[in-house]
One Martini backbone bead per residue (centre of mass of N, CA, C, O) as a GRO file, in nm:
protein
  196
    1UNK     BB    1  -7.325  12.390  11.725
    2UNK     BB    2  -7.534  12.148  11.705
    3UNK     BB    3  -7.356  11.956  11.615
    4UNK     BB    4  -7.149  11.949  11.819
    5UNK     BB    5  -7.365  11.893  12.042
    6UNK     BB    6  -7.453  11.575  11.906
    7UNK     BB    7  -7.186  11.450  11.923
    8UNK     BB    8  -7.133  11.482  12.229
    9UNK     BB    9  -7.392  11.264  12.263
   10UNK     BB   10  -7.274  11.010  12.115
   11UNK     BB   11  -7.055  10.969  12.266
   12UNK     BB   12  -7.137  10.951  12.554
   13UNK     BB   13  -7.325  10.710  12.487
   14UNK     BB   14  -7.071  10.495  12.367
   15UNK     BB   15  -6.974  10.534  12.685
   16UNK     BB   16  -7.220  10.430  12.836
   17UNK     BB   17  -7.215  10.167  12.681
   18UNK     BB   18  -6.909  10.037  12.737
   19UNK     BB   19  -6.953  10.048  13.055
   20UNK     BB   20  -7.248   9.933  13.101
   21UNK     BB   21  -7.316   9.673  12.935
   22UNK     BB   22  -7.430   9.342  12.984
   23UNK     BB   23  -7.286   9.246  12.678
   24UNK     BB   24  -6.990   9.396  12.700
   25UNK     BB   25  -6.814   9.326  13.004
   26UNK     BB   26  -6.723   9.043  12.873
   27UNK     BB   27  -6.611   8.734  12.724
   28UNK     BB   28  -6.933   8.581  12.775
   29UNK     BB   29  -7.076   8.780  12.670
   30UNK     BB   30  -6.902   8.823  12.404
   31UNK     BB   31  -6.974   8.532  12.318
   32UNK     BB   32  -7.242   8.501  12.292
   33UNK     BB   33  -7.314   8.714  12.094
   34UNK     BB   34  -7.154   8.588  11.865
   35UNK     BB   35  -7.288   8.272  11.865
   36UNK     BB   36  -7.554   8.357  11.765
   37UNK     BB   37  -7.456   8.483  11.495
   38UNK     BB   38  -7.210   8.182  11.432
   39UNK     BB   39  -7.365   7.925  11.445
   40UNK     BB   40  -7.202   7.769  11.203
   41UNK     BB   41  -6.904   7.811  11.314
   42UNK     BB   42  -6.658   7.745  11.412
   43UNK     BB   43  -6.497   7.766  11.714
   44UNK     BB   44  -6.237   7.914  11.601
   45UNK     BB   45  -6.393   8.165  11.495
   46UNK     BB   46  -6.555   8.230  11.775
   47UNK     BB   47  -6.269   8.286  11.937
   48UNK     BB   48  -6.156   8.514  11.734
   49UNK     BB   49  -6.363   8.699  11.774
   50UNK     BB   50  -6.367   8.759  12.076
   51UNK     BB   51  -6.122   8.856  12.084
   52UNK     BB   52  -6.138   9.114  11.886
   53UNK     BB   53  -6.380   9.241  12.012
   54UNK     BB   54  -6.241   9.243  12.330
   55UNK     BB   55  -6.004   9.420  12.187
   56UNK     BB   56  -6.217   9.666  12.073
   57UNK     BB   57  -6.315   9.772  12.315
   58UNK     BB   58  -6.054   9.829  12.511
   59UNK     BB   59  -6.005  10.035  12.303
   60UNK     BB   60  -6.218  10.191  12.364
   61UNK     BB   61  -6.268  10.227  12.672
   62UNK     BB   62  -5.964  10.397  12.668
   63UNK     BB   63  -6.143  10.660  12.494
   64UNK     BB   64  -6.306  10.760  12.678
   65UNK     BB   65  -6.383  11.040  12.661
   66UNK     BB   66  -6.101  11.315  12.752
   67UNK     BB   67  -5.967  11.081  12.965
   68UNK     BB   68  -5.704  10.904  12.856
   69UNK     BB   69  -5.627  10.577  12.950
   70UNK     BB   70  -5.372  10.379  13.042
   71UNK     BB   71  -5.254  10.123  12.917
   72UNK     BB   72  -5.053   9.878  12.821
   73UNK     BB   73  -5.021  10.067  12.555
   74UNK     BB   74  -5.096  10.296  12.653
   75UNK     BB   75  -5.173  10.669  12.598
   76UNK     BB   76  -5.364  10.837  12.452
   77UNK     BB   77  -5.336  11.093  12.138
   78UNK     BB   78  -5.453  11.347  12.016
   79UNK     BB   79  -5.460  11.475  11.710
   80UNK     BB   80  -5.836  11.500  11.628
   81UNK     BB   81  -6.092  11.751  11.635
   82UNK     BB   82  -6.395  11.725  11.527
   83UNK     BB   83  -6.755  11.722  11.378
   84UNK     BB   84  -6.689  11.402  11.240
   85UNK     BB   85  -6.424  11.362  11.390
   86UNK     BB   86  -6.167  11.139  11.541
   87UNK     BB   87  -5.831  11.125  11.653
   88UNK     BB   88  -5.601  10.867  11.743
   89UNK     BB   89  -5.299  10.753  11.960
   90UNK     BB   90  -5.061  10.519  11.991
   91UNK     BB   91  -4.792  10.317  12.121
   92UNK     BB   92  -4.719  10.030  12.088
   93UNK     BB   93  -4.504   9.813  12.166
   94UNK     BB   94  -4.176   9.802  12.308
   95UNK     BB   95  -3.981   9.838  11.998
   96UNK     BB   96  -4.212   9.917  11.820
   97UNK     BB   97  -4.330  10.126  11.519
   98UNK     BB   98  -4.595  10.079  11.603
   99UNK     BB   99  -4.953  10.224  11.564
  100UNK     BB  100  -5.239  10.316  11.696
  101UNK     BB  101  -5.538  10.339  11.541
  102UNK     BB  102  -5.865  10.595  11.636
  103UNK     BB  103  -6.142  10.632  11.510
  104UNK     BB  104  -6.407  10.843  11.517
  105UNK     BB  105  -6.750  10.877  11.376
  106UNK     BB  106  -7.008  11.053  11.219
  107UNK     BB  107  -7.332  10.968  11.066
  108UNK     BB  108  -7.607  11.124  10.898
  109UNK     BB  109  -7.771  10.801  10.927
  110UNK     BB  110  -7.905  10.525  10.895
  111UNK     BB  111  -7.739  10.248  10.911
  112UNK     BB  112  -7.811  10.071  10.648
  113UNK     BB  113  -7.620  10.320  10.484
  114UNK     BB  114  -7.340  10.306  10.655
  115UNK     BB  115  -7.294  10.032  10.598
  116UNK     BB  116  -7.286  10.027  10.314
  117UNK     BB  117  -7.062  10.209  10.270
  118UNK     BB  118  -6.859   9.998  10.420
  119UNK     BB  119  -6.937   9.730  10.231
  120UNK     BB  120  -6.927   9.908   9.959
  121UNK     BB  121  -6.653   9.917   9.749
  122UNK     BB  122  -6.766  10.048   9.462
  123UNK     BB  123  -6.789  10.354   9.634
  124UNK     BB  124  -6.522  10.477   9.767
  125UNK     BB  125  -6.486  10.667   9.516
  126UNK     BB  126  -6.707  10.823   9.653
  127UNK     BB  127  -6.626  10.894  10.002
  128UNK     BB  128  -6.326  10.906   9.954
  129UNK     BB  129  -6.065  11.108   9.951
  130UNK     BB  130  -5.987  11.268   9.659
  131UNK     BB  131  -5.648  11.347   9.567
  132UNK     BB  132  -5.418  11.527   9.379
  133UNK     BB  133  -5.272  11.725   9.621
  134UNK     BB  134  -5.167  11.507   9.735
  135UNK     BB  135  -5.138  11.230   9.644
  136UNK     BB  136  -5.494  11.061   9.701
  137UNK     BB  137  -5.623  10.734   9.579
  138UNK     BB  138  -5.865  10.502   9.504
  139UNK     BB  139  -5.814  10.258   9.253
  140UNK     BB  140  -5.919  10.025   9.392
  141UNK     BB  141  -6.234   9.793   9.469
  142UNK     BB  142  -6.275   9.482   9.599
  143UNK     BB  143  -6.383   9.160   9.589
  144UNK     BB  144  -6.299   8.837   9.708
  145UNK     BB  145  -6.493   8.729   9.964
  146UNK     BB  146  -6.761   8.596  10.063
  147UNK     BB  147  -6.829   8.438  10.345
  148UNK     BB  148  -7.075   8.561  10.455
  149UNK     BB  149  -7.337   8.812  10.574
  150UNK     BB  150  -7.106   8.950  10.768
  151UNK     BB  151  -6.827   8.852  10.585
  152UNK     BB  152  -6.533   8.965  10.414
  153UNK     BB  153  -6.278   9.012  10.136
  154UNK     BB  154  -6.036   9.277  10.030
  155UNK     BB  155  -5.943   9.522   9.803
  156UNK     BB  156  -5.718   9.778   9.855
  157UNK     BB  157  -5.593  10.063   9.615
  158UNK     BB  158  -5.353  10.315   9.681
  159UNK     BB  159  -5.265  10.635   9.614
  160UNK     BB  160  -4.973  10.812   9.719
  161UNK     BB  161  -4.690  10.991   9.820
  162UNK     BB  162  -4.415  11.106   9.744
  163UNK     BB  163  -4.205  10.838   9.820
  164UNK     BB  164  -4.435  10.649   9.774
  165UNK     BB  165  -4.597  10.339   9.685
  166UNK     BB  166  -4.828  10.218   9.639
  167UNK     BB  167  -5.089  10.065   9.786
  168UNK     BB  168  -5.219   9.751   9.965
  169UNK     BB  169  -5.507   9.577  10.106
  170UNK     BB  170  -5.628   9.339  10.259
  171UNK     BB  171  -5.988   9.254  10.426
  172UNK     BB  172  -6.138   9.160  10.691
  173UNK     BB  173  -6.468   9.205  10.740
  174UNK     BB  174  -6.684   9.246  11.046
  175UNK     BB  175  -6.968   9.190  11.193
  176UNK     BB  176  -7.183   9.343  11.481
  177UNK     BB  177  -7.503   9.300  11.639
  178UNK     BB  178  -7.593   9.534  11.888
  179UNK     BB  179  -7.930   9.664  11.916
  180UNK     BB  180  -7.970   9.672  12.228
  181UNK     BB  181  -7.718   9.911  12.224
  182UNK     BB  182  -7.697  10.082  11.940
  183UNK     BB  183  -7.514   9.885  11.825
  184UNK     BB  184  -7.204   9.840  11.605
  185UNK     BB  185  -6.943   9.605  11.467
  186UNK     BB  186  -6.646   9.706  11.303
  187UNK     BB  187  -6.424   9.514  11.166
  188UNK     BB  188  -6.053   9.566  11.048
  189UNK     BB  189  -5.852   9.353  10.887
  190UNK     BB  190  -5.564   9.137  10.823
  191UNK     BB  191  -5.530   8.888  10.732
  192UNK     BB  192  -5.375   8.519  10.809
  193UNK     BB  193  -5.152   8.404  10.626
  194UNK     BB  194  -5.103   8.069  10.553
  195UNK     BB  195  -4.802   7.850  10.478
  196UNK     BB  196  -4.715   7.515  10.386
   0.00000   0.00000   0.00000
């Protein structure tokens, strides 16, 4: 009961942070916040992080609180709510195949070792939740490449249950530490392959 009591207290803390922060309010707020840590990047990766980031704020809260608001592409619709995490999805674009899935969790211990979980993939064996049956479990995990001391791209191999084949995702990891606000904001994308 203290556990889950403790979660809906950070919960709280997260939306009143999404909310109420002048660091996170706006896109100069947020252009502003990026180009400090990129201060060497070109400047269209640090307009292309500040899109990225101020739609996972958007989306983030849009799922603010218990009573989840409609956005552009739909209302949050709850899946799971336990002790340690929370599941939510809703609905693509119109005519889309695709939804959008937002997990929060909570992990009970110092940002530098959640981070650290997060960060090193030859770990991810060990805290990835390994099924027999139905299988579901990480064969591969590693990196592809260093970009910089905040961000990564990385190989991800699942065994998934028949009948379906192996999947396989390379992941662009970025990180963003907003540490006035006791946030951290962890993007993980698919990056985009261009082809001469």
């Amino acid at each position: 009961m203290e556990r889950k009591q403790k979660i809906k207290d950070f919960r709280k803390q997260l939306d009143t942070t999404l909310l109420t922060s002048p660091g996170l309010a706006n896109k100069d707020a947020i252009r502003k916040l990026v180009q400090s840590q990129l201060q060497s990047a070109p400047a269209e990766v640090q307009e292309k992080r500040v899109a990225q980031v101020s739609n996972m704020l958007d989306i983030q809260r849009s799922a603010c609180g218990n009573d989840f608001k409609s956005s552009k592409h739909g209302a949050w619709k709850l899946k799971e709510d336990t002790e340690g995490y929370r599941v939510m999805y809703r609905e693509g674009p119109e005519g889309s195949p695709f939804h959008t899935l937002l997990t929060e969790g909570y992990a009970d211990g110092p940002v530098d070792v959640c981070l650290g979980a997060a960060w090193e993939l030859s770990l991810y064996k060990n805290w990835w939740p390994q099924y027999n049956f139905p299988t579901f479990k990480v064969l591969t995990s590693c990196r592809l490449k260093k970009v910089r001391l905040d961000e990564q791209i990385s190989l991800l191999r699942m065994k998934v249950p028949w009948p379906l084949s192996d999947r396989e995702v390379v992941l662009d990891y970025f990180e963003l530490e907003c540490f006035e606000d006791d946030l951290v904001i962890v993007l993980l994308n698919s990056p985009k392959i261009l082809y001469d």
